[in-house]
C-alpha positions in Angstrom: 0.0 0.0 0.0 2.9 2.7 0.0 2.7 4.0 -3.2 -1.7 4.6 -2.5 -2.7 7.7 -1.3 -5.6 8.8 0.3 -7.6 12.3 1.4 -9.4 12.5 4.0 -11.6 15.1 4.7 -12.5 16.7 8.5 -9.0 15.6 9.7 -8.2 18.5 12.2 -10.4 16.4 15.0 -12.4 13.2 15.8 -13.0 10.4 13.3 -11.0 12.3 10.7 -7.9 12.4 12.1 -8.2 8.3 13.5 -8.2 7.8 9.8 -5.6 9.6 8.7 -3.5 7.7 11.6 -5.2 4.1 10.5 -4.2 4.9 7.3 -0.8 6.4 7.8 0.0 3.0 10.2 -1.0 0.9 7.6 1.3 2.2 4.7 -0.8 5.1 2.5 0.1 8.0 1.3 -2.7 10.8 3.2 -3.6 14.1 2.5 -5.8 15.4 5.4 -8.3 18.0 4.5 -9.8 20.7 7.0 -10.0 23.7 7.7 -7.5 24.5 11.0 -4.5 24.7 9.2 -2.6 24.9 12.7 -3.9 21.5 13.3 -3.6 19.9 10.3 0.4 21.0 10.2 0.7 19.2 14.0 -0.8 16.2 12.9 1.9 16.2 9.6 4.9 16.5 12.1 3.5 13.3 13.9 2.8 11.3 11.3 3.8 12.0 8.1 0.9 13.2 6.7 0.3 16.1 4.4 -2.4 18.4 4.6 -4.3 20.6 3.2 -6.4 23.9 4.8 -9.8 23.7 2.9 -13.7 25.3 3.3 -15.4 22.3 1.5 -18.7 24.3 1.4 -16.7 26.5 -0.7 -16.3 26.0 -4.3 -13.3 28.0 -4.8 -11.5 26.0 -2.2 -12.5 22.5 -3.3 -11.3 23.2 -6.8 -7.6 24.7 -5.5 -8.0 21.5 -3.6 -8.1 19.1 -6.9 -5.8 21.6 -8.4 -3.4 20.7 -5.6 -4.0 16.8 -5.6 -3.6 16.9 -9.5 0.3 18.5 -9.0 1.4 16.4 -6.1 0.4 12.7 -7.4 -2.5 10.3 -8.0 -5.7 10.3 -6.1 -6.5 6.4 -5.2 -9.0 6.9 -2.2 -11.6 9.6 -1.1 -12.7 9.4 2.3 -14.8 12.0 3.1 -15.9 12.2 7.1 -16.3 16.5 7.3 -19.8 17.6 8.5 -21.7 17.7 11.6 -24.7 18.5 13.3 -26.0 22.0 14.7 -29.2 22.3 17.1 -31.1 19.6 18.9 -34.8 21.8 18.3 -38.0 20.7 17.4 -38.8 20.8 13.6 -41.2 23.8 14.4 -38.5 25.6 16.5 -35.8 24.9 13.8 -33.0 27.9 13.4 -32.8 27.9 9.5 -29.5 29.0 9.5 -28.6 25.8 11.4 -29.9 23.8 8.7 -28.7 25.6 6.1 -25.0 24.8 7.6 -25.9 21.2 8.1 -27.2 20.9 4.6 -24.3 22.5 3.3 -21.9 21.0 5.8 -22.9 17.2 4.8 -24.3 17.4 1.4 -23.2 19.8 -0.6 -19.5 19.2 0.2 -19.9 15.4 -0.5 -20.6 16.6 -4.2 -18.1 19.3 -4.4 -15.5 17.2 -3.5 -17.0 14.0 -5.7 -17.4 16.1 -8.7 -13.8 17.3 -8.2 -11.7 14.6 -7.8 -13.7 11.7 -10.0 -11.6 12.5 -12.4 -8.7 11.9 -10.4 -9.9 8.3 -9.1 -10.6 7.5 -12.7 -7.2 7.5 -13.8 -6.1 6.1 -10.4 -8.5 3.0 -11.4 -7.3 2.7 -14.9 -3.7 2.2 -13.9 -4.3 0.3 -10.5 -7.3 -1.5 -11.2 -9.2 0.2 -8.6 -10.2 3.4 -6.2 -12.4 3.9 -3.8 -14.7 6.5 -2.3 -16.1 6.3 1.2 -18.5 8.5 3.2 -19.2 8.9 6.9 -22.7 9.5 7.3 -24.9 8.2 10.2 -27.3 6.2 11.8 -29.2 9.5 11.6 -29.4 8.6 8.4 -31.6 6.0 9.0 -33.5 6.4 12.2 -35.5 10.2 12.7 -35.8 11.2 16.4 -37.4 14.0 18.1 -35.0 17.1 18.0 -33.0 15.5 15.3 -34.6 16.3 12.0 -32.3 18.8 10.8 -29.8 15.9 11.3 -31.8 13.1 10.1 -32.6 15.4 7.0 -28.7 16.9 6.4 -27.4 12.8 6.4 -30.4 10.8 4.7 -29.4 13.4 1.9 -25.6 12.6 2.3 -26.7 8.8 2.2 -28.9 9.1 -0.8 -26.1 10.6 -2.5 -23.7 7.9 -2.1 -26.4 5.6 -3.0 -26.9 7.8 -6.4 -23.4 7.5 -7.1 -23.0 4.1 -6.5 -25.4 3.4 -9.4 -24.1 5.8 -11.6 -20.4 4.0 -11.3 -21.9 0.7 -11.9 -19.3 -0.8 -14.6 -16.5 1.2 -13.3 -13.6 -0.1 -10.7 -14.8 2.1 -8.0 -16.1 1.0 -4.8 -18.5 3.7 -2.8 -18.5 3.0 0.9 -20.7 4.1 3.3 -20.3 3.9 7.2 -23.0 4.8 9.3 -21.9 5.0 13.0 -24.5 5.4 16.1 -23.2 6.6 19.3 -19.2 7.8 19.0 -18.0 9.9 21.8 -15.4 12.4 20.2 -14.0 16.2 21.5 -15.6 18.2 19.3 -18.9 16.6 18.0 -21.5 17.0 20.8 -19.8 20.0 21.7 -20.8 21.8 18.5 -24.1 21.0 18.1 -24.9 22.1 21.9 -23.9 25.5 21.2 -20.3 24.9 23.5 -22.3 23.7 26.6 -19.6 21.5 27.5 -22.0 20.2 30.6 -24.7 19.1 28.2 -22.3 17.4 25.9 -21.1 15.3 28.5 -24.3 13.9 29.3 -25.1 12.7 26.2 -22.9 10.1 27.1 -23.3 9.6 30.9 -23.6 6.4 31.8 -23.0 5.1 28.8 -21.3 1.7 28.9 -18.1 2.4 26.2 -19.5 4.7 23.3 -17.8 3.8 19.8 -14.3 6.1 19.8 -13.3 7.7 16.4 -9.8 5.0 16.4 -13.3 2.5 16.1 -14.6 3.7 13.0 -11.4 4.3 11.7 -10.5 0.6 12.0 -13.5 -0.4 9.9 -12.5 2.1 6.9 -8.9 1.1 6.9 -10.5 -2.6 6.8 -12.8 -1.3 3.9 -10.4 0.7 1.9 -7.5 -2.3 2.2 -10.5 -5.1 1.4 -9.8 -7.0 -1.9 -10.0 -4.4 -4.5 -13.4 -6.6 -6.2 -15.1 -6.2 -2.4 -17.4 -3.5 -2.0 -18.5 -2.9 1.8 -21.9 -0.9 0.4 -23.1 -0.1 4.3 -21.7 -0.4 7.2 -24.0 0.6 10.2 -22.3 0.2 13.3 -22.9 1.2 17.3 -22.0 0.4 20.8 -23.2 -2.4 22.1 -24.9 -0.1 24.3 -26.9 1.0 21.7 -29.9 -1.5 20.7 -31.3 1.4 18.3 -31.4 5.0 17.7 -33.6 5.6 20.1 -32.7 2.5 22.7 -29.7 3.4 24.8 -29.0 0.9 28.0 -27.1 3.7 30.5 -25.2 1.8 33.3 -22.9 -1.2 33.0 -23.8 -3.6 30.9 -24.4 -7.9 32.5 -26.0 -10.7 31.3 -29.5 -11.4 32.7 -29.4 -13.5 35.9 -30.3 -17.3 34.8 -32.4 -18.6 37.6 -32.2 -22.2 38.4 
């Protein structure tokens, strides 16, 4: 795998940056992609890395982005993990502006950034027999719950993309990935969709038996991406044990039942 190289978008933080590290440990080449430049550069010095300081909401910035891929080598994997919730309100108490970012955040920067580098993982395809794309959506994507419909809304759109453009590829050497985690417990993601109420953030999560960590879902896309290159992993919906459903979360340690005699 050393001469494959990957981007990776939202690498500054969280599940971004475990893949850029899963990645990195298992031989690839990886440009990270966000928009902390400061933090992107640190993670470089660590590991060998090279990033890049992008707004992938922003067209401008997505095609200096393929313009800067296209000069510095080929493009054999697109894992794109940037986006994020805002707001936990009810649909009638919804802050546009919030779901404007969210829409933007999750869905229009999947295509930007698709409609960029295709090209790329074309030729990447024709002389290795292969590339890959994979998105990080959500269970979200699957499941609505009360408060979460700006969410649910933002990543069912990001998952019917990559559904889209899995059928549009059909009879091209490119696998489109989708993992759709449940409950990870990262820095940053509560966080920002709680307005900073650090307190609030922290009980999402109290309680809770061992919450998927970002170096989990990084595992299964470095599994995915370095899968025989005729496997295609089309879903992968994964959650803590913890976590029956969207909206059935066991707080407090987990046992087996008692077996009475």
């Amino acid at each position: 795998m050393a001469n494959r190289r990957a981007v990776v978008t939202g690498a500054s933080s969280g599940i971004g940056e475990a893949v850029v590290r899963a990645l990195r440990a298992k031989g690839w080449d990886v440009v990270g992609v966000a928009r902390r430049a400061a933090r992107l550069e640190a993670l470089d010095a660590e590991i060998g890395s090279r990033s890049y300081a992008a707004d992938l909401t922003n067209e401008a910035d997505v095609e200096a982005l393929a313009a800067h891929l296209e000069d510095t080598g080929t493009v054999h994997a697109l894992v794109h993990v940037a986006g994020g919730a805002r707001g936990t309100q009810r649909v009638e108490d919804g802050d546009p502006a919030d779901w404007r970012w969210m829409f933007e955040a999750n869905v229009l920067s999947a295509q930007l950034l698709t409609s960029a580098l295709l090209p790329q993982l074309r030729r990447a395809a024709e002389i290795d027999g292969h590339a890959d794309t994979v998105y990080v959506t959500s269970t979200a994507a699957q499941t609505a719950y009360a408060g979460g419909a700006g969410y649910n809304a933002a990543k069912a759109g990001e998952a019917m993309l990559v559904h889209a453009l899995r059928l549009e590829l059909n009879g091209e050497p490119i696998r489109v990935v989708e993992v759709a985690p449940g409950m990870v417990q990262t820095d940053e993601f509560s966080l920002n969709r709680l307005g900073g109420d650090r307190a609030a953030a922290e009980q999402v999560y109290d309680g809770v038996e061992e919450p998927l960590t970002a170096a989990d879902v990084a595992d299964v896309i470095a599994y995915a991406l370095n899968a025989p290159g005729h496997v295609n992993l089309d879903l992968i919906t994964m959650r803590p044990v913890a976590q029956s459903a969207q909206h059935l979360l066991a707080r407090g340690p987990l046992r087996p039942r008692t077996v009475e005699g």
